[in-house]
N, C-alpha and C positions, 0 to 999 in steps of 0.2 A: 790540273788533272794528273801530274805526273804522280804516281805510285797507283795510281787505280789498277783493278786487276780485270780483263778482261777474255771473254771466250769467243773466240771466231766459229763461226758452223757458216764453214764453203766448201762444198765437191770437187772445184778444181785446185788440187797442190798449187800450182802457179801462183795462182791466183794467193790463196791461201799462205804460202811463203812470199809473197809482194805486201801484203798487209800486213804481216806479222813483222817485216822489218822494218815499214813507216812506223808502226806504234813503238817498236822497243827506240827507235830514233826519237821517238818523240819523250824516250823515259817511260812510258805506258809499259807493263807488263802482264804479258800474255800465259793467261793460265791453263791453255789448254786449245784444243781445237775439234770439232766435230765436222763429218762427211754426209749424216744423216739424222735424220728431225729424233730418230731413237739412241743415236748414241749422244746428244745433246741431254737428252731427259735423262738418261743413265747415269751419264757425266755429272748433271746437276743434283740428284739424289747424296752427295754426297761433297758437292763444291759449291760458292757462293759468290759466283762474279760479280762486280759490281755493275756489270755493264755487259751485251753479247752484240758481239754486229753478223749480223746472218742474213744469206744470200736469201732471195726469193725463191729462188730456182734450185731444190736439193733433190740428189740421187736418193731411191727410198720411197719406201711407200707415204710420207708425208712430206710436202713441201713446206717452205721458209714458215708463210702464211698459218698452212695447221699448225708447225711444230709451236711458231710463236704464243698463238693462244694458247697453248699445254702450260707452256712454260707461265705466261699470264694467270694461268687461271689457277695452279700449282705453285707459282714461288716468287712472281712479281719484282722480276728481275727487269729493269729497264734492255727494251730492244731494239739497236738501230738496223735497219734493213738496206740491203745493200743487193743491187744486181748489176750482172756483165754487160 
């Protein structure tokens, strides 16, 4: 897995900087990060992760759940789901 590119979409920083340094440990490289199910779609409009792990639970008028099918049904990007 090491050079895959990856997107995190989590609300909480903490949290969000806790992930981001297991994966770059891991050699994973993290391409970006979103706080909301629209700035994930924004983001991907224009980026191509191989992979996105997103919280269930997002600030925003859509959670993990909606944003995921967006993304599914828009660019069929593999999505692990992840909550606190």
């Amino acid at each position: 897995m090491v050079g895959k590119k990856i997107f995190i979409v989590e609300d909480d920083m903490i949290i969000q900087m806790f992930i981001e340094r297991i994966l770059d440990n891991l050699g994973l490289e993290v391409m970006g990060e979103a706080r909301t199910g629209d700035e994930t779609i924004a983001f991907l409009e224009n980026n191509r992760p191989d992979f996105i792990l997103m919280d269930i639970g997002l600030a925003g008028d859509k959670d993990g759940v909606e944003t995921a099918e967006i993304v599914n049904k828009l660019y069929q990007i593999p999505i692990i789901f992840l909550t606190g």
